[in-house]
DSSP file (Angstrom, degrees, kcal/mol; ACC not computed):
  #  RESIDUE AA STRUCTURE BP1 BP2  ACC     N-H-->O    O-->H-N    N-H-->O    O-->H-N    TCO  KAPPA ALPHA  PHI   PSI    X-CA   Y-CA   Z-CA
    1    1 A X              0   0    0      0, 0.0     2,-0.1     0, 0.0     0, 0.0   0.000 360.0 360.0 360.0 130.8  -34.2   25.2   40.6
    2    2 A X    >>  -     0   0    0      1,-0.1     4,-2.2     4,-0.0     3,-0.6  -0.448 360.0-124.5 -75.3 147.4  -31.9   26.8   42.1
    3    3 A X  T 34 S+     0   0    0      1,-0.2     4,-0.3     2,-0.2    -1,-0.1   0.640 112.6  64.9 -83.9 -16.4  -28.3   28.4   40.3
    4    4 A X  T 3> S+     0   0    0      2,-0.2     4,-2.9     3,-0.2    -1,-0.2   0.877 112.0  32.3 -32.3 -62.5  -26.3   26.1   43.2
    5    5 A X  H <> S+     0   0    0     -3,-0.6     4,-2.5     1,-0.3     5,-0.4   0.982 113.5  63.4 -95.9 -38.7  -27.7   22.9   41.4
    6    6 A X  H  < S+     0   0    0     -4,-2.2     4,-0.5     1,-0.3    -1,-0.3   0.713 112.0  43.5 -25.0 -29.5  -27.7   24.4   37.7
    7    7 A X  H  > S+     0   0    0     -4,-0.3     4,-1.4    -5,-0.3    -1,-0.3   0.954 109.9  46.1 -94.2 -43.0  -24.7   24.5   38.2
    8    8 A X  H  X S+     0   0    0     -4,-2.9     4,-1.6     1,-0.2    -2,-0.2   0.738 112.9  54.3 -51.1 -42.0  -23.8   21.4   39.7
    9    9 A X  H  X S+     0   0    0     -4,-2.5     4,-2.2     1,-0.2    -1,-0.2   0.805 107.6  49.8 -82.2 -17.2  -25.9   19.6   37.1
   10   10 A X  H  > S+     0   0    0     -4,-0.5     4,-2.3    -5,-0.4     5,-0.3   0.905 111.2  53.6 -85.0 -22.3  -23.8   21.4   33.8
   11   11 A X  H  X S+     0   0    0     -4,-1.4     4,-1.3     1,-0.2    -1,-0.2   0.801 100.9  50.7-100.0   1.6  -20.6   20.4   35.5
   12   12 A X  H  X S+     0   0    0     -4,-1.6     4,-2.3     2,-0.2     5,-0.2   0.947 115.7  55.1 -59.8 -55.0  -21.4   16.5   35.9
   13   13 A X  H  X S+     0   0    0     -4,-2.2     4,-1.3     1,-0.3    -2,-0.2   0.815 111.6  35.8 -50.8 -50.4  -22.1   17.5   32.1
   14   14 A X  H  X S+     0   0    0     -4,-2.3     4,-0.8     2,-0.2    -1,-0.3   0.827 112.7  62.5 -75.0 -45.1  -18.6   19.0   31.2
   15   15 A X  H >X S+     0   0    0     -4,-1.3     3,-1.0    -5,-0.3     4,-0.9   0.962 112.5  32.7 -30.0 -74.1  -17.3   16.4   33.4
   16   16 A X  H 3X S+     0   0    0     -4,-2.3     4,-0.8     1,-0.2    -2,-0.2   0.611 118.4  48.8 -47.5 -29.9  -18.7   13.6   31.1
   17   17 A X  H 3X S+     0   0    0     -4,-1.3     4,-0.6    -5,-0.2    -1,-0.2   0.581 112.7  44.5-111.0  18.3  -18.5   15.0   28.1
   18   18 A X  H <X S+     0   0    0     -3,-1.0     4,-1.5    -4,-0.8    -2,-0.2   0.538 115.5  56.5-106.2 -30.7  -14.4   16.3   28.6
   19   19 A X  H  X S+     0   0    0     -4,-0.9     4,-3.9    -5,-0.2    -2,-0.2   0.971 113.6  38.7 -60.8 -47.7  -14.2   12.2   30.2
   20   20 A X  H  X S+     0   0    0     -4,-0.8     4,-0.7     1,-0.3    -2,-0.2   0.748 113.4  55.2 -99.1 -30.4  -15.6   10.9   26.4
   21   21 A X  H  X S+     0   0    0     -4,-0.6     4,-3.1     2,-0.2    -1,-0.3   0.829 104.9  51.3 -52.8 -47.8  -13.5   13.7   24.5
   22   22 A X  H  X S+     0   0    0     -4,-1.5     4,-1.3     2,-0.3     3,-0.3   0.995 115.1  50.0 -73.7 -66.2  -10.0   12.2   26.3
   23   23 A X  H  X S+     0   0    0     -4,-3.9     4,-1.3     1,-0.3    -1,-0.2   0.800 107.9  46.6 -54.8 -25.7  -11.3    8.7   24.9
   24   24 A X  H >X>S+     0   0    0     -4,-0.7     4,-1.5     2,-0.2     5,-0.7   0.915 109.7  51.3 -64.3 -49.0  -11.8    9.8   21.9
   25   25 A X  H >X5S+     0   0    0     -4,-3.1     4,-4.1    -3,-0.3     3,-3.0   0.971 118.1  44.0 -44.8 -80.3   -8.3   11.6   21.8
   26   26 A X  H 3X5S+     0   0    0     -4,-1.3     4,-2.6     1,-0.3    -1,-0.3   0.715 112.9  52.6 -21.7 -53.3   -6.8    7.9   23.1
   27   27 A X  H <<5S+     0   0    0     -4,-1.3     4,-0.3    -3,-0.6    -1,-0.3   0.507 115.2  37.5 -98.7 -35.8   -9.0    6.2   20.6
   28   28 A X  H <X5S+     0   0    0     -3,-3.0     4,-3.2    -4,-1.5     5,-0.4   0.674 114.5  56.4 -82.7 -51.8   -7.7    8.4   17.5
   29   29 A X  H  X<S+     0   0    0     -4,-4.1     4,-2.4    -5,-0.7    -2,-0.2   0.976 106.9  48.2 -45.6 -62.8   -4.4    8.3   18.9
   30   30 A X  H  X S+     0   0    0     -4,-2.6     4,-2.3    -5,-0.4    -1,-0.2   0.863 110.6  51.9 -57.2 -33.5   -4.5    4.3   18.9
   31   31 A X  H  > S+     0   0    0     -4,-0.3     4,-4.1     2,-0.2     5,-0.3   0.987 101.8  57.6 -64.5 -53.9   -5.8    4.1   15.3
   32   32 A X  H  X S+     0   0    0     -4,-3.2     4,-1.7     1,-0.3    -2,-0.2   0.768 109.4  48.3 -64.0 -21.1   -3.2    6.2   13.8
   33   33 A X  H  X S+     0   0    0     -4,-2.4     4,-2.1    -5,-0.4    -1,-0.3   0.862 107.1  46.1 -84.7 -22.8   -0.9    4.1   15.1
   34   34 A X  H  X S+     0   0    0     -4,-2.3     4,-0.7     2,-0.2    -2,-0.2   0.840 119.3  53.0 -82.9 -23.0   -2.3    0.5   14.0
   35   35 A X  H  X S+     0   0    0     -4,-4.1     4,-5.5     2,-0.2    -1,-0.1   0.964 109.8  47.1 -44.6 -53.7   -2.7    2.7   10.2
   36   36 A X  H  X S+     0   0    0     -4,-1.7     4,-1.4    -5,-0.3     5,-0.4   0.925 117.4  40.0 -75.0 -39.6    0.9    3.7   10.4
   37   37 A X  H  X S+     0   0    0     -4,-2.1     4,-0.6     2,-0.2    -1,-0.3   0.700 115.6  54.0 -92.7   8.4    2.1    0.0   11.2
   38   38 A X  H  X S+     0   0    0     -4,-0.7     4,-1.7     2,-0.1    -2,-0.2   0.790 103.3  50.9 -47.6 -64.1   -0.3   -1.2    8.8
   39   39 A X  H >X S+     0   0    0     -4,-5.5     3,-1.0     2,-0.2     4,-0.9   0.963 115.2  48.1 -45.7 -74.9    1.1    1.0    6.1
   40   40 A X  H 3X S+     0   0    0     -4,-1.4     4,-2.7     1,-0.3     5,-0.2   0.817 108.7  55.9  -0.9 -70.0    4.8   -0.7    7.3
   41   41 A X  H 3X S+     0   0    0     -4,-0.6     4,-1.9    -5,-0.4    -1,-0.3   0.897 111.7  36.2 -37.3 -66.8    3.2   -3.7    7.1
   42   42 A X  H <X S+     0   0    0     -4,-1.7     4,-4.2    -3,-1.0     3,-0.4   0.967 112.7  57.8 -51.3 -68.8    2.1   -3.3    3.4
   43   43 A X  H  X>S+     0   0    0     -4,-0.9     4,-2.5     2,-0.2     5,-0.7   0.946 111.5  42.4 -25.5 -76.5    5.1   -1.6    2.3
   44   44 A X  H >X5S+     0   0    0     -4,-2.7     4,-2.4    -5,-0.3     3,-0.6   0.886 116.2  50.5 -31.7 -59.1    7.3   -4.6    3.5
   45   45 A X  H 3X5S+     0   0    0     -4,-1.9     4,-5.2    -3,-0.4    -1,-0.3   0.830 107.1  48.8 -29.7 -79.5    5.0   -6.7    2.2
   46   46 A X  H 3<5S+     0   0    0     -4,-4.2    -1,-0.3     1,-0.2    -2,-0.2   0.608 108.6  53.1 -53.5 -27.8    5.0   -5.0   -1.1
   47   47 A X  H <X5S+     0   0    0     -4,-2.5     4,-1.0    -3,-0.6     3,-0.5   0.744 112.8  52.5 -96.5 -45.3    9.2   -5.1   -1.3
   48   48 A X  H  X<S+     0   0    0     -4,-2.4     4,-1.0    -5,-0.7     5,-0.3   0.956 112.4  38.5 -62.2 -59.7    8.7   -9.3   -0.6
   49   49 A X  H  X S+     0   0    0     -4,-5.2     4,-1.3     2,-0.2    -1,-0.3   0.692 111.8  59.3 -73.2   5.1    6.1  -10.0   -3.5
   50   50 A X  H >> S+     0   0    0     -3,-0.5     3,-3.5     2,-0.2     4,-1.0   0.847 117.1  39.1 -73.2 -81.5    8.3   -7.2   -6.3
   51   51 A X  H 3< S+     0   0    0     -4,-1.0     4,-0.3     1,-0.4    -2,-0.2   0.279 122.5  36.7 -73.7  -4.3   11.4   -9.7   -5.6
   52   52 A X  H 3X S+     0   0    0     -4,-1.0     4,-0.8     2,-0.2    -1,-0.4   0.638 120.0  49.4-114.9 -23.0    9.5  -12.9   -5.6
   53   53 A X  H <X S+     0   0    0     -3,-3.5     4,-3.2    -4,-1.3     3,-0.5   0.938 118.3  42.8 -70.8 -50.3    7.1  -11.4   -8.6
   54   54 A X  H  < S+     0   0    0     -4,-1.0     4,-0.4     2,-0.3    -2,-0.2   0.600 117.3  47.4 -82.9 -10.6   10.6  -10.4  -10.5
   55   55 A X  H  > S+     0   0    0     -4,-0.3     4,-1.0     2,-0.2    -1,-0.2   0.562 112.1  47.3 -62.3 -43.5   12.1  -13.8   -9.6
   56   56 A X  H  X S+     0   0    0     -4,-0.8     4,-2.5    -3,-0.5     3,-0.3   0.984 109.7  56.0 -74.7 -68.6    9.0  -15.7  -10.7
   57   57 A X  H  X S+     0   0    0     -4,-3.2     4,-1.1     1,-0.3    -2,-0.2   0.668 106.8  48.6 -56.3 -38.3    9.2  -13.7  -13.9
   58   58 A X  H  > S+     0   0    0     -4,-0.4     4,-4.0     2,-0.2    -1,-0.3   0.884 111.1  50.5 -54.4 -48.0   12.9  -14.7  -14.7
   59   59 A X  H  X S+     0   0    0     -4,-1.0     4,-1.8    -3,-0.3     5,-0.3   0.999 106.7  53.8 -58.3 -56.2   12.1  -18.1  -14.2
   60   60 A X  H  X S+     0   0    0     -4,-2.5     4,-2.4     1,-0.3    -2,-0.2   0.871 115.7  38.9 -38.5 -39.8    9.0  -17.9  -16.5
   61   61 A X  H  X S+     0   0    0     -4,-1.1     4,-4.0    -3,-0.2     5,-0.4   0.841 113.1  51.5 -98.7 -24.0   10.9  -16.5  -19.4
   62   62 A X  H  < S+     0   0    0     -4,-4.0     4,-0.3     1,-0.2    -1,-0.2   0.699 113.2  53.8 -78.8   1.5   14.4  -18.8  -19.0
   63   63 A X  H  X S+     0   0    0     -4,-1.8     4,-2.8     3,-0.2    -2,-0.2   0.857 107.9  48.1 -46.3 -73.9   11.5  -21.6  -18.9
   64   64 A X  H  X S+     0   0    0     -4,-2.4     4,-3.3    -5,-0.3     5,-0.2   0.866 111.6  47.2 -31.7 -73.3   10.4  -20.1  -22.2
   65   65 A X  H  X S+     0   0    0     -4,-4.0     4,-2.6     1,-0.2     5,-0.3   0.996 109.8  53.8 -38.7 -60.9   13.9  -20.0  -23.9
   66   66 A X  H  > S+     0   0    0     -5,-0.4     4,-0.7    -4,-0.3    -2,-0.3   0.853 112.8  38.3 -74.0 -29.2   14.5  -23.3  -22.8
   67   67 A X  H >X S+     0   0    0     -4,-2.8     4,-1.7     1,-0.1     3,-1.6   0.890 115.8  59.8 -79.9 -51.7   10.8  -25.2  -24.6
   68   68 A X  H 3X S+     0   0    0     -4,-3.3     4,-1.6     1,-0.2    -2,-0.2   0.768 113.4  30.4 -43.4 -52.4   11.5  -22.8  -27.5
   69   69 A X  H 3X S+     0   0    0     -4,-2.6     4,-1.9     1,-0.4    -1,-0.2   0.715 122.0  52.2 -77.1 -13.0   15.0  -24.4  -28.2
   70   70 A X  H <X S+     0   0    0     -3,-1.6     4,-0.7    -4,-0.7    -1,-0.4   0.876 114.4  43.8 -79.1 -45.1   13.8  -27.8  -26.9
   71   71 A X  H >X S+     0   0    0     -4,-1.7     4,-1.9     1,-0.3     3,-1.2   0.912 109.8  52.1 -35.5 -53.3   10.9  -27.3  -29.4
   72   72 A X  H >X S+     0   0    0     -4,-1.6     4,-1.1    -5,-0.4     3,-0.6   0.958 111.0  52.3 -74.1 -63.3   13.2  -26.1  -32.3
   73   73 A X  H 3< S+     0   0    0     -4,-1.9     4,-0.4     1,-0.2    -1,-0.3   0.587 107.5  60.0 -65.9  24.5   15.6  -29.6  -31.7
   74   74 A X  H <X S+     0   0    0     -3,-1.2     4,-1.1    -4,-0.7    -2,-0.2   0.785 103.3  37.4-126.5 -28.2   12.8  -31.2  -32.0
   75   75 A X  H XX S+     0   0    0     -4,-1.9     4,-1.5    -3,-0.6     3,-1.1   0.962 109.3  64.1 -77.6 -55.6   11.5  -30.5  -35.3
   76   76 A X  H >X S+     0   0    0     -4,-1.1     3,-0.8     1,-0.3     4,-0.7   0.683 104.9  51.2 -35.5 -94.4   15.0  -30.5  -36.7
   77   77 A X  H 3> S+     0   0    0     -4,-0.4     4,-2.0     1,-0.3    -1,-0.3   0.568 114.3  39.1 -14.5 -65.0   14.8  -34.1  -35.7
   78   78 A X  H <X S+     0   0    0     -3,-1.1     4,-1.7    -4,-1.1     5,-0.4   0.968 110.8  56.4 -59.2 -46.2   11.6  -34.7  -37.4
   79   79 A X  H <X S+     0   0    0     -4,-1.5     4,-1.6    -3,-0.8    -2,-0.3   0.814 105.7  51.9 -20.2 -60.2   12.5  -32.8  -40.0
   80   80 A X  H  X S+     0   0    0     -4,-0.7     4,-1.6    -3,-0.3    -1,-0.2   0.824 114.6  48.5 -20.1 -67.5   15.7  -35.3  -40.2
   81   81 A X  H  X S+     0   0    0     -4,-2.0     4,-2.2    -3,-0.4     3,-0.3   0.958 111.3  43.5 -46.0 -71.9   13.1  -38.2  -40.2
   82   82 A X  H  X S+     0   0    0     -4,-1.7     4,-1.7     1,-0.2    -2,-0.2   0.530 111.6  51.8 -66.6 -36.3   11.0  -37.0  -42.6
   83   83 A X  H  < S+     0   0    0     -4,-1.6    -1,-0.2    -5,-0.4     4,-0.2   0.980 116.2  52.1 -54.4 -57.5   14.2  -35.9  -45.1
   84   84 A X  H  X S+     0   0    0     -4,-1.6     4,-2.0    -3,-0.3    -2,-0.2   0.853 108.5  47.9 -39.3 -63.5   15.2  -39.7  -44.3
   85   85 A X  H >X S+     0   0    0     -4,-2.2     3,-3.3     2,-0.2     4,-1.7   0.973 107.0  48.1 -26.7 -98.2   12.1  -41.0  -45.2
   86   86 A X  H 3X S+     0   0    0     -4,-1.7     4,-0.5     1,-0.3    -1,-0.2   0.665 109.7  58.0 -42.0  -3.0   11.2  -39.3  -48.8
   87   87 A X  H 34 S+     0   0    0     -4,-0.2    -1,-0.3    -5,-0.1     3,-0.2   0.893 112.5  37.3-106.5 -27.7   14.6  -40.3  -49.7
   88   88 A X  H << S+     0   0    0     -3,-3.3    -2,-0.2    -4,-2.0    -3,-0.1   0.932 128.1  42.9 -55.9 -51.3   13.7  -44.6  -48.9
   89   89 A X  H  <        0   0    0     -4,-1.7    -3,-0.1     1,-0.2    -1,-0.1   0.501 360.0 360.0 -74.7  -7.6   10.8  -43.9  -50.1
   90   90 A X     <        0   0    0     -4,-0.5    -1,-0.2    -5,-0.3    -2,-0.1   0.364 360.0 360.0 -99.6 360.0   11.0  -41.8  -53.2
């Protein structure tokens, strides 16, 4: 074989593999951006569910207050009964 086509055949080689490097570049390139607006994404994401977690959470405990105190008038009421009672009955 001659150094003519040796040559010819390594720069079809370098050709292709400089073609498949440039996609790769493109290919990297394009990921780091769908990461970085993925990470956005989360972040955002992450700032909705805190205020709607710390919103939910308020509710849960002024929920809480409010059956204790219903609870609490509610034995005082039986409590009431029950005074009423032993004193008809006693």
């Amino acid at each position: 074989m001659n150094p003519e086509r040796r040559f010819s055949q390594l720069e079809e080689i370098m050709a292709e593999m400089l073609q498949k490097q440039d996609r790769l570049e493109i290919l990297a390139t394009k990921t780091f951006e769908i990461a970085e607006n993925a990470d956005a994404k989360v972040d955002a994401l992450d700032a909705k569910l805190s205020s709607k977690v710390d919103t939910l959470a308020r509710a849960v405990a002024s929920l809480t207050i409010e059956n204790k105190a219903a609870h609490q008038q509610t034995n005082d009421k039986l409590d009431t009964i029950m005074n009423f009672l032993k004193e008809k009955f006693s």
